[in-house]
C-alpha positions as a printed Julia matrix, in Angstrom:
321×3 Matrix{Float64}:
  -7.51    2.35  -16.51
  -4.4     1.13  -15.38
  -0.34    1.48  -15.67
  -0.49    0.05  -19.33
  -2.54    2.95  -20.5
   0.43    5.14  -19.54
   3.06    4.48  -22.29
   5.65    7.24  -23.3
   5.83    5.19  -26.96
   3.1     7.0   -28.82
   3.68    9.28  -31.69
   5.29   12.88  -30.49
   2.82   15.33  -30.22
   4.59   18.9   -30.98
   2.09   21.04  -29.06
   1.97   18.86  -26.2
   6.45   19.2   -26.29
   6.07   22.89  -26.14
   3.49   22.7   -23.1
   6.03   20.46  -21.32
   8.65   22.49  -21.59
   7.13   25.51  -20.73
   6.05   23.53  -17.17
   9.59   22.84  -16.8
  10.44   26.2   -17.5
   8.21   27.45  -14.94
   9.84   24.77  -12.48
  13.57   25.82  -12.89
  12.5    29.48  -12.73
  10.33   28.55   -9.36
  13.74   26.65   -8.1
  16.22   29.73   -8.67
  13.8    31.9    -6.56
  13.76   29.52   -3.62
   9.92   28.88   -4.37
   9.37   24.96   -4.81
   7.57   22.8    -3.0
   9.15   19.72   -1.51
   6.28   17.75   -1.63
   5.12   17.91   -5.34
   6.74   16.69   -8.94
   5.49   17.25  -12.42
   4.25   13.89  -14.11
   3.55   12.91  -17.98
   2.89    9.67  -19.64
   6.92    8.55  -19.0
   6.96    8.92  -14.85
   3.28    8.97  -14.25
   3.61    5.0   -13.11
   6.28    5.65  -10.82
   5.32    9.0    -9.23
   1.62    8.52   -8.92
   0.86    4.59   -9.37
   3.37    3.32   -7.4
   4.1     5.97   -4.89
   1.12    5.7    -3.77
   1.48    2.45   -2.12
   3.35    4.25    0.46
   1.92    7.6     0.55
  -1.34    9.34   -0.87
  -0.98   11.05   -3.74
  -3.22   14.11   -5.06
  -2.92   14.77   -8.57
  -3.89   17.63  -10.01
  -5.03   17.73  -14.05
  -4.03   21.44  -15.15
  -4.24   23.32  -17.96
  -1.67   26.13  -18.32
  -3.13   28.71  -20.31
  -6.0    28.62  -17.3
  -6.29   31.06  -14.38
  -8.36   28.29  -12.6
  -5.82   25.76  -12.96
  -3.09   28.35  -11.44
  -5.07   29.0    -9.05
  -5.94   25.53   -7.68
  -2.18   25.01   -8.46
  -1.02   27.59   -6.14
  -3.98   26.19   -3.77
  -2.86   22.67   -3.43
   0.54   24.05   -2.9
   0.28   26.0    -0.11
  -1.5    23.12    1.49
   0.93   20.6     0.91
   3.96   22.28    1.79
   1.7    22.63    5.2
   1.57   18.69    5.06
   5.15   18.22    6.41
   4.77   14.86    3.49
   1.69   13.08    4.81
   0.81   13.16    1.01
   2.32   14.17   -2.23
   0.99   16.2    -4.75
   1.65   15.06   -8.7
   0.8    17.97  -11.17
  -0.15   17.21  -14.61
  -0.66   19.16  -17.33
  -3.67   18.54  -19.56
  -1.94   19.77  -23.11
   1.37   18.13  -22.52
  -0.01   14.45  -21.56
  -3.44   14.25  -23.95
  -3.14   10.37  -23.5
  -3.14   10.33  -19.87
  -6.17   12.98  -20.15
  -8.07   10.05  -22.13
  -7.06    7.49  -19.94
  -8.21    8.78  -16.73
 -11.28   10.62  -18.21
 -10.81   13.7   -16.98
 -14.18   15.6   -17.86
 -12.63   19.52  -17.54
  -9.46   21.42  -15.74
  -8.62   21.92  -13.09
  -9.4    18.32  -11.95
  -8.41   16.82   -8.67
  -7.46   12.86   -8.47
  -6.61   10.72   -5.44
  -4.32    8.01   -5.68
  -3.65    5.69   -2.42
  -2.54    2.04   -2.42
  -1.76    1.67   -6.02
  -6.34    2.97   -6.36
  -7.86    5.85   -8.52
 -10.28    7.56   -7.05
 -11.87   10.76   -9.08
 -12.42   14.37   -7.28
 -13.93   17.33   -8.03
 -13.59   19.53  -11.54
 -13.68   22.63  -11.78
 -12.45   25.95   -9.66
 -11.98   25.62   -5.98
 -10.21   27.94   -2.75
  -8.09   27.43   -1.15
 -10.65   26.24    1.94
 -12.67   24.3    -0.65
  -9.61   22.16   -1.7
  -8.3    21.62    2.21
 -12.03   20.7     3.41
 -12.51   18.37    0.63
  -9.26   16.53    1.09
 -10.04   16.27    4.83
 -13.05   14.16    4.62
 -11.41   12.34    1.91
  -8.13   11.45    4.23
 -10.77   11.08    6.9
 -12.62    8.45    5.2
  -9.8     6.99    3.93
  -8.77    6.28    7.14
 -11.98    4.68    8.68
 -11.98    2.11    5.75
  -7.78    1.28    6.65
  -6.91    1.72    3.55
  -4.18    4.86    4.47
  -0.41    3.89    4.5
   0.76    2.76    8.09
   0.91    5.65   10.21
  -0.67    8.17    8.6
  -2.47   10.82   10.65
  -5.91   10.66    8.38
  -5.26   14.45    8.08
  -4.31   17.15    5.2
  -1.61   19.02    7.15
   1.01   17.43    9.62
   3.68   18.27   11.81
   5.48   21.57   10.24
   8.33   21.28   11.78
   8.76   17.28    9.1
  11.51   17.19    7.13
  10.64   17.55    3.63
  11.02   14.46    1.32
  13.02   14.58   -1.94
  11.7    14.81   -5.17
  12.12   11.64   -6.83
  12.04    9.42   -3.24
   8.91    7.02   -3.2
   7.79    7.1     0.0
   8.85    4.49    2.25
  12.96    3.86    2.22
  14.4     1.37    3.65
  16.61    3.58    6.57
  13.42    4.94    7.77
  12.11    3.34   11.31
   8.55    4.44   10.82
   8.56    1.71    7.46
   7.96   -1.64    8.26
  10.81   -3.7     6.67
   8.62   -5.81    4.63
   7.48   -2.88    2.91
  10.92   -1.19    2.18
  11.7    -4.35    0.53
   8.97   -4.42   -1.52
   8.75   -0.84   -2.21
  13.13   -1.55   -3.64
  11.15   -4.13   -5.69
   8.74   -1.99   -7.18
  10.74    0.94   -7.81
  12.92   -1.43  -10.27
   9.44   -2.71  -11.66
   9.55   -6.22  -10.47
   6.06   -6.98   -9.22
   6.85  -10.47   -8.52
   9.14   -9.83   -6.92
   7.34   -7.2    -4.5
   4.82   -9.85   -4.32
   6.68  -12.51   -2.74
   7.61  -10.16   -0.52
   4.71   -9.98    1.01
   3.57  -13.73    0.27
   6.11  -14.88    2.58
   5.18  -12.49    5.52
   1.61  -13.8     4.9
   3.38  -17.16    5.2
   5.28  -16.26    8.59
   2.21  -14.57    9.81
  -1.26  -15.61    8.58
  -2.69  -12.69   10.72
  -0.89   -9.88    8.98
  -3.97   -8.02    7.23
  -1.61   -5.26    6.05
   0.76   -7.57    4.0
  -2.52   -9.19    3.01
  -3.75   -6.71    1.45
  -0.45   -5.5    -0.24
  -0.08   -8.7    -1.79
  -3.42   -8.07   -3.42
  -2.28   -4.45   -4.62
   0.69   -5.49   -5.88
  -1.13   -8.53   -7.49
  -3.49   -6.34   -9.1
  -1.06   -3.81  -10.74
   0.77   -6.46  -11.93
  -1.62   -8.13  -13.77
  -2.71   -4.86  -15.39
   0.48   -4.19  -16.84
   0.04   -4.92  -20.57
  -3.89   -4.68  -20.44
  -6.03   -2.13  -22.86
  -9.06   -1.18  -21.06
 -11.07   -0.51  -23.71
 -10.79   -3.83  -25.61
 -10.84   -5.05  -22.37
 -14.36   -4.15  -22.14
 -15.55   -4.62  -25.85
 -14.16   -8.4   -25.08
 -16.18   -9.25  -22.5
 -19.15   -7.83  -23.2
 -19.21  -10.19  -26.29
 -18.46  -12.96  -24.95
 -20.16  -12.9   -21.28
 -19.26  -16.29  -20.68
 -15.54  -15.66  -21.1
 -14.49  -16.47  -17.91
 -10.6   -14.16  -18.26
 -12.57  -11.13  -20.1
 -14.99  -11.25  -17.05
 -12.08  -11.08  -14.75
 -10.01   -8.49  -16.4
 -12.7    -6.13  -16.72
 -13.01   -6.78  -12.9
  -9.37   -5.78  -12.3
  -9.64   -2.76  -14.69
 -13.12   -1.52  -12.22
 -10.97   -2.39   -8.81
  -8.08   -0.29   -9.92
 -10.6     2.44  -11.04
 -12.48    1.73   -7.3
 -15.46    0.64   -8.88
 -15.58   -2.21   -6.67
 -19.3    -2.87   -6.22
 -19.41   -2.96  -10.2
 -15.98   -5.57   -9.99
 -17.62   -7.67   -6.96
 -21.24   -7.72   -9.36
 -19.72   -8.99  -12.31
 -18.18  -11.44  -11.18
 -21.31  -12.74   -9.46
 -23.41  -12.82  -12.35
 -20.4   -14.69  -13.88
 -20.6   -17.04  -11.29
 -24.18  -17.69  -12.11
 -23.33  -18.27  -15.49
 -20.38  -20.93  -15.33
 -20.34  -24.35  -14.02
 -17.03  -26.7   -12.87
 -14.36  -25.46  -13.14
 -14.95  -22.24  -15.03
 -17.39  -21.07  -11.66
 -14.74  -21.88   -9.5
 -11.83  -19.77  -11.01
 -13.99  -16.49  -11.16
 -15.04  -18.02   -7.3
 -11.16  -17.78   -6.67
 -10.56  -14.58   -8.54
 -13.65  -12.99   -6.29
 -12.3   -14.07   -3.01
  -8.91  -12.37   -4.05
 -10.14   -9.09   -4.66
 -11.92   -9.23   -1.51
  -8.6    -8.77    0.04
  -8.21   -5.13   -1.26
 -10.18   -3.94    1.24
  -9.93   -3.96    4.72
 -11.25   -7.0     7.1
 -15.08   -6.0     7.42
 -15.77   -3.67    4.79
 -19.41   -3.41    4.22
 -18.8    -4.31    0.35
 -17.22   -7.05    0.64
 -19.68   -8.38    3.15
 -22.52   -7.86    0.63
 -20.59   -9.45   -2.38
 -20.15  -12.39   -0.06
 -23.89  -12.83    0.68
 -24.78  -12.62   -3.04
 -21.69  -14.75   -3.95
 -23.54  -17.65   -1.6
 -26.72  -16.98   -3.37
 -25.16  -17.62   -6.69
 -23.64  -20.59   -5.33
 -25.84  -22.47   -3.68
Protein backbone atom coordinates (compact mmCIF):
# COMPACT_ATOMS: atom_id res chain seq x y z
CA UNK A 1 0.00 0.00 0.00
CA UNK A 2 1.18 3.28 -0.54
CA UNK A 3 0.27 7.01 -1.92
CA UNK A 4 0.10 5.60 -5.58
CA UNK A 5 -2.75 3.35 -4.72
CA UNK A 6 -4.71 6.53 -3.93
CA UNK A 7 -5.53 8.05 -7.37
CA UNK A 8 -8.75 10.22 -7.90
CA UNK A 9 -8.38 9.11 -11.92
CA UNK A 10 -10.44 5.96 -11.89
CA UNK A 11 -13.74 5.59 -13.56
CA UNK A 12 -16.72 7.60 -11.54
CA UNK A 13 -18.54 5.44 -9.51
CA UNK A 14 -22.29 6.93 -9.21
CA UNK A 15 -23.17 5.28 -5.89
CA UNK A 16 -20.02 6.08 -4.34
CA UNK A 17 -20.90 10.27 -5.68
CA UNK A 18 -24.14 10.06 -3.89
CA UNK A 19 -22.44 8.66 -0.56
CA UNK A 20 -19.99 11.59 -0.80
CA UNK A 21 -22.25 14.02 -1.00
CA UNK A 22 -24.47 12.96 1.48
CA UNK A 23 -21.11 13.08 4.03
CA UNK A 24 -20.76 16.53 2.93
CA UNK A 25 -24.20 17.18 3.47
CA UNK A 26 -24.03 15.98 6.87
CA UNK A 27 -20.80 18.27 7.33
CA UNK A 28 -22.37 21.67 6.24
CA UNK A 29 -25.49 20.81 8.25
CA UNK A 30 -23.04 19.88 11.41
CA UNK A 31 -21.21 23.46 10.61
CA UNK A 32 -24.54 25.69 10.64
CA UNK A 33 -25.37 24.17 14.11
CA UNK A 34 -22.02 25.07 15.62
CA UNK A 35 -21.28 21.18 15.93
CA UNK A 36 -17.83 20.41 14.08
CA UNK A 37 -14.93 19.27 15.30
CA UNK A 38 -11.73 21.19 14.77
CA UNK A 39 -9.64 18.40 14.75
CA UNK A 40 -11.14 16.05 12.02
CA UNK A 41 -11.68 16.34 7.94
CA UNK A 42 -13.43 14.00 5.61
CA UNK A 43 -10.91 12.17 3.15
CA UNK A 44 -11.50 10.18 -0.33
CA UNK A 45 -9.15 8.92 -2.89
CA UNK A 46 -8.36 12.90 -4.09
CA UNK A 47 -7.03 14.35 -0.41
CA UNK A 48 -6.39 11.09 1.28
CA UNK A 49 -2.37 11.68 0.48
CA UNK A 50 -2.36 14.98 1.86
CA UNK A 51 -4.65 14.71 4.92
CA UNK A 52 -3.64 11.31 6.15
CA UNK A 53 -0.17 10.35 4.36
CA UNK A 54 1.48 13.34 4.71
CA UNK A 55 0.00 14.94 7.73
CA UNK A 56 1.06 12.51 9.52
CA UNK A 57 4.62 13.32 9.44
CA UNK A 58 3.80 15.99 11.80
CA UNK A 59 0.97 14.77 13.74
CA UNK A 60 -0.79 11.27 14.28
CA UNK A 61 -3.54 10.68 12.45
CA UNK A 62 -6.58 8.20 13.31
CA UNK A 63 -8.63 7.32 10.51
CA UNK A 64 -11.69 6.00 10.79
CA UNK A 65 -13.27 3.56 7.75
CA UNK A 66 -17.20 4.23 8.06
CA UNK A 67 -20.01 3.13 6.51
CA UNK A 68 -23.01 5.50 6.57
CA UNK A 69 -25.98 3.53 6.43
CA UNK A 70 -24.35 1.83 9.85
CA UNK A 71 -25.35 2.61 13.45
CA UNK A 72 -21.87 1.19 14.47
CA UNK A 73 -20.03 3.39 12.30
CA UNK A 74 -22.09 6.54 13.81
CA UNK A 75 -21.48 5.50 16.74
CA UNK A 76 -17.68 5.05 16.73
CA UNK A 77 -17.97 8.32 14.66
CA UNK A 78 -19.52 10.26 17.35
CA UNK A 79 -16.94 8.24 19.71
CA UNK A 80 -13.74 9.31 18.18
CA UNK A 81 -15.19 12.73 18.13
CA UNK A 82 -15.80 13.48 21.40
CA UNK A 83 -12.33 12.27 22.11
CA UNK A 84 -10.57 14.30 19.80
CA UNK A 85 -12.10 17.48 20.29
CA UNK A 86 -10.78 16.52 24.06
CA UNK A 87 -7.24 16.25 22.33
CA UNK A 88 -6.69 20.05 22.14
CA UNK A 89 -4.78 18.62 18.37
CA UNK A 90 -2.26 16.13 19.73
CA UNK A 91 -3.76 14.02 16.80
CA UNK A 92 -6.16 14.37 13.99
CA UNK A 93 -8.86 12.33 13.12
CA UNK A 94 -9.49 11.59 9.07
CA UNK A 95 -13.03 10.03 8.46
CA UNK A 96 -13.61 7.95 5.51
CA UNK A 97 -16.41 6.60 4.18
CA UNK A 98 -16.39 3.00 2.97
CA UNK A 99 -19.14 3.47 -0.08
CA UNK A 100 -17.81 6.74 -1.31
CA UNK A 101 -13.92 5.67 -1.60
CA UNK A 102 -14.29 1.63 -2.63
CA UNK A 103 -10.62 1.96 -3.98
CA UNK A 104 -9.12 3.19 -0.90
CA UNK A 105 -11.28 0.31 0.93
CA UNK A 106 -9.18 -2.22 -1.38
CA UNK A 107 -6.10 -0.60 -0.91
CA UNK A 108 -5.85 -0.56 2.73
CA UNK A 109 -7.74 -3.91 3.21
CA UNK A 110 -10.10 -2.97 5.39
CA UNK A 111 -11.78 -6.39 6.51
CA UNK A 112 -15.39 -4.72 7.93
CA UNK A 113 -16.77 -1.09 9.26
CA UNK A 114 -16.26 0.62 11.46
CA UNK A 115 -12.44 0.17 11.17
CA UNK A 116 -9.87 2.17 13.02
CA UNK A 117 -6.31 3.03 11.23
CA UNK A 118 -3.26 4.79 12.64
CA UNK A 119 -1.16 6.81 10.58
CA UNK A 120 2.17 8.47 12.17
CA UNK A 121 5.36 9.42 10.29
CA UNK A 122 4.15 8.93 6.82
CA UNK A 123 3.37 4.54 8.53
CA UNK A 124 0.07 2.46 8.37
CA UNK A 125 -0.59 0.71 11.11
CA UNK A 126 -4.13 -1.37 11.23
CA UNK A 127 -6.61 -1.20 14.44
CA UNK A 128 -9.42 -2.79 15.53
CA UNK A 129 -12.87 -3.60 13.35
CA UNK A 130 -15.77 -3.68 14.47
CA UNK A 131 -18.08 -1.73 17.28
CA UNK A 132 -16.36 -0.05 20.13
CA UNK A 133 -17.38 2.76 23.29
CA UNK A 134 -16.52 5.29 23.76
CA UNK A 135 -13.89 3.88 26.70
CA UNK A 136 -12.93 1.06 24.33
CA UNK A 137 -11.77 3.54 21.57
CA UNK A 138 -9.87 6.07 24.26
CA UNK A 139 -8.10 2.94 26.07
CA UNK A 140 -7.05 1.49 22.88
CA UNK A 141 -5.58 4.65 21.47
CA UNK A 142 -3.75 5.18 24.79
CA UNK A 143 -1.56 2.22 24.68
CA UNK A 144 -1.20 2.80 21.10
CA UNK A 145 0.15 6.65 21.66
CA UNK A 146 1.88 5.05 24.61
CA UNK A 147 3.81 2.67 22.64
CA UNK A 148 4.28 4.86 20.06
CA UNK A 149 6.09 6.89 22.17
CA UNK A 150 8.55 4.35 23.83
CA UNK A 151 9.71 3.30 20.26
CA UNK A 152 10.32 7.53 19.34
CA UNK A 153 8.57 7.32 16.61
CA UNK A 154 5.76 10.28 17.85
CA UNK A 155 6.21 13.81 16.28
CA UNK A 156 8.53 16.09 18.49
CA UNK A 157 6.75 17.02 21.46
CA UNK A 158 4.00 15.06 21.64
CA UNK A 159 2.63 14.12 25.06
CA UNK A 160 2.28 10.11 24.16
CA UNK A 161 -1.37 10.73 25.28
CA UNK A 162 -5.08 10.72 23.67
CA UNK A 163 -6.32 13.97 25.25
CA UNK A 164 -4.20 17.22 25.86
CA UNK A 165 -4.39 20.49 27.23
CA UNK A 166 -8.23 21.75 26.70
CA UNK A 167 -7.69 24.94 27.00
CA UNK A 168 -5.19 24.34 22.90
CA UNK A 169 -6.23 26.26 20.31
CA UNK A 170 -7.86 24.26 17.77
CA UNK A 171 -6.03 23.77 14.38
CA UNK A 172 -7.69 24.55 11.02
CA UNK A 173 -9.05 22.22 8.79
CA UNK A 174 -6.89 21.98 5.92
CA UNK A 175 -3.42 23.05 8.07
CA UNK A 176 -0.85 20.06 8.08
CA UNK A 177 0.50 20.09 11.20
CA UNK A 178 3.65 21.78 11.69
CA UNK A 179 3.72 25.62 10.09
CA UNK A 180 6.38 27.40 9.81
CA UNK A 181 5.29 30.52 12.52
CA UNK A 182 4.92 27.95 15.12
CA UNK A 183 7.95 27.88 17.88
CA UNK A 184 7.18 24.39 19.05
CA UNK A 185 8.31 23.19 15.04
CA UNK A 186 11.74 22.81 14.51
CA UNK A 187 12.62 24.91 11.39
CA UNK A 188 13.98 22.10 9.46
CA UNK A 189 10.77 20.53 9.59
CA UNK A 190 8.53 23.56 8.59
CA UNK A 191 10.64 23.65 5.62
CA UNK A 192 10.20 20.39 4.70
CA UNK A 193 6.70 20.04 5.68
CA UNK A 194 6.24 23.67 2.78
CA UNK A 195 8.00 21.04 0.59
CA UNK A 196 5.75 18.33 0.97
CA UNK A 197 2.59 20.07 1.03
CA UNK A 198 3.49 21.24 -2.74
CA UNK A 199 4.52 17.46 -3.36
CA UNK A 200 8.17 17.87 -3.85
CA UNK A 201 9.78 14.99 -2.00
CA UNK A 202 13.13 15.88 -3.12
CA UNK A 203 12.92 18.59 -2.21
CA UNK A 204 11.72 17.79 1.52
CA UNK A 205 14.50 15.40 1.36
CA UNK A 206 17.33 17.62 1.00
CA UNK A 207 15.98 19.30 3.58
CA UNK A 208 16.78 17.09 5.87
CA UNK A 209 20.02 15.68 4.04
CA UNK A 210 21.69 18.82 4.72
CA UNK A 211 20.81 19.00 8.52
CA UNK A 212 22.18 15.39 8.57
CA UNK A 213 25.14 17.07 6.85
CA UNK A 214 25.46 20.02 9.51
CA UNK A 215 24.78 17.59 12.23
CA UNK A 216 25.65 13.88 11.85
CA UNK A 217 24.03 13.33 15.34
CA UNK A 218 20.56 14.52 14.47
CA UNK A 219 18.54 11.07 14.74
CA UNK A 220 15.28 12.97 14.14
CA UNK A 221 16.27 14.44 10.68
CA UNK A 222 17.73 10.99 10.20
CA UNK A 223 15.00 9.36 10.30
CA UNK A 224 12.82 11.93 8.32
CA UNK A 225 15.06 11.67 5.54
CA UNK A 226 14.23 7.99 5.48
CA UNK A 227 10.32 8.76 5.62
CA UNK A 228 10.40 11.10 3.16
CA UNK A 229 12.74 8.77 1.09
CA UNK A 230 10.38 6.06 1.39
CA UNK A 231 7.14 7.86 0.29
CA UNK A 232 8.85 9.12 -2.41
CA UNK A 233 9.91 6.21 -3.92
CA UNK A 234 6.41 4.72 -3.59
CA UNK A 235 4.84 7.25 -5.55
CA UNK A 236 4.06 5.55 -8.89
CA UNK A 237 4.36 1.90 -7.44
CA UNK A 238 1.33 -0.86 -7.75
CA UNK A 239 1.55 -3.08 -4.86
CA UNK A 240 0.12 -5.85 -6.20
CA UNK A 241 2.33 -6.31 -9.30
CA UNK A 242 4.75 -5.30 -7.03
CA UNK A 243 4.45 -8.51 -5.35
CA UNK A 244 3.52 -10.89 -8.33
CA UNK A 245 7.10 -9.43 -9.70
CA UNK A 246 9.15 -10.48 -7.22
CA UNK A 247 7.93 -13.47 -6.28
CA UNK A 248 8.84 -14.62 -9.88
CA UNK A 249 11.80 -13.54 -10.13
CA UNK A 250 13.42 -13.90 -6.45
CA UNK A 251 16.64 -12.94 -7.64
CA UNK A 252 15.45 -9.57 -8.91
CA UNK A 253 17.35 -7.53 -6.87
CA UNK A 254 14.65 -3.92 -7.43
CA UNK A 255 11.39 -6.32 -7.11
CA UNK A 256 13.01 -7.57 -3.79
CA UNK A 257 13.43 -4.05 -2.68
CA UNK A 258 10.18 -2.59 -3.66
CA UNK A 259 8.22 -5.17 -2.09
CA UNK A 260 10.39 -4.19 0.99
CA UNK A 261 9.29 -0.54 0.76
CA UNK A 262 5.62 -1.52 0.08
CA UNK A 263 5.90 -3.93 3.80
CA UNK A 264 7.80 -0.78 5.66
CA UNK A 265 5.11 1.62 4.68
CA UNK A 266 2.48 -1.06 5.67
CA UNK A 267 4.86 -1.58 9.15
CA UNK A 268 5.56 -4.95 8.30
CA UNK A 269 9.05 -4.39 9.02
CA UNK A 270 10.28 -7.76 10.30
CA UNK A 271 8.78 -9.21 6.91
CA UNK A 272 10.82 -5.97 4.91
CA UNK A 273 14.14 -6.54 7.12
CA UNK A 274 13.65 -10.77 6.21
CA UNK A 275 13.44 -10.36 2.68
CA UNK A 276 15.93 -8.59 2.13
CA UNK A 277 18.17 -10.99 4.04
CA UNK A 278 17.34 -13.95 2.21
CA UNK A 279 18.06 -11.68 -0.82
CA UNK A 280 21.25 -11.06 0.46
CA UNK A 281 21.94 -14.71 0.62
CA UNK A 282 21.01 -15.07 -2.76
CA UNK A 283 23.13 -12.31 -4.68
CA UNK A 284 26.77 -11.92 -5.01
CA UNK A 285 28.96 -8.48 -6.06
CA UNK A 286 27.41 -6.02 -6.62
CA UNK A 287 23.80 -7.13 -6.69
CA UNK A 288 24.38 -8.26 -2.56
CA UNK A 289 25.67 -5.06 -1.90
CA UNK A 290 22.80 -2.78 -3.22
CA UNK A 291 20.03 -4.78 -1.29
CA UNK A 292 23.08 -4.50 1.69
CA UNK A 293 22.66 -0.63 1.10
CA UNK A 294 18.93 -0.62 0.65
CA UNK A 295 18.76 -2.72 4.21
CA UNK A 296 20.90 -0.37 6.12
CA UNK A 297 18.54 2.51 4.88
CA UNK A 298 15.46 1.23 6.12
CA UNK A 299 17.07 0.62 9.31
CA UNK A 300 16.88 4.28 9.77
CA UNK A 301 13.00 4.29 10.07
CA UNK A 302 13.17 3.31 13.32
CA UNK A 303 14.56 4.72 16.19
CA UNK A 304 18.42 4.21 17.36
CA UNK A 305 18.11 0.73 19.26
CA UNK A 306 15.01 -0.74 18.22
CA UNK A 307 14.99 -4.35 18.99
CA UNK A 308 14.17 -5.11 15.12
CA UNK A 309 16.59 -3.59 13.73
CA UNK A 310 19.10 -5.10 16.09
CA UNK A 311 17.95 -8.61 15.06
CA UNK A 312 17.95 -7.85 11.22
CA UNK A 313 21.51 -6.72 11.82
CA UNK A 314 22.64 -10.00 13.45
CA UNK A 315 21.06 -12.09 10.65
CA UNK A 316 22.26 -9.55 8.01
CA UNK A 317 26.06 -10.57 9.38
CA UNK A 318 25.12 -14.14 9.16
CA UNK A 319 24.18 -13.81 5.57
CA UNK A 320 27.24 -11.99 5.00
CA UNK A 321 29.88 -13.56 6.32
Amino acid sequence: MQPSDFSPNSAVDLGARKAAMEREAKQRAAESAGRTNPYAVNVDESNFQAEVLERSMSVPVVLAVLAGWSEQSQQVESALDNISVRSGGNWFLAKLDSEASPQLMQALRVPSTPMIIVAVQGQIMPGPAGPATEDQLRDWLGQVFGALAEQGMLPPGHPGTVEGDPGAQPEQQGDQGAQPGDPSVRPVDAEAQEALERGDFEAAATVYENAVKADSGDTESKMKLAQVRLIGRLQDVDPESSRQAAAERPDDVAAQCRVADIDMYGGKFEDAFDRLVDTVRRTSDDDRDQVRTHLLGLFELLPPGDPRVGAARRKLTSALF
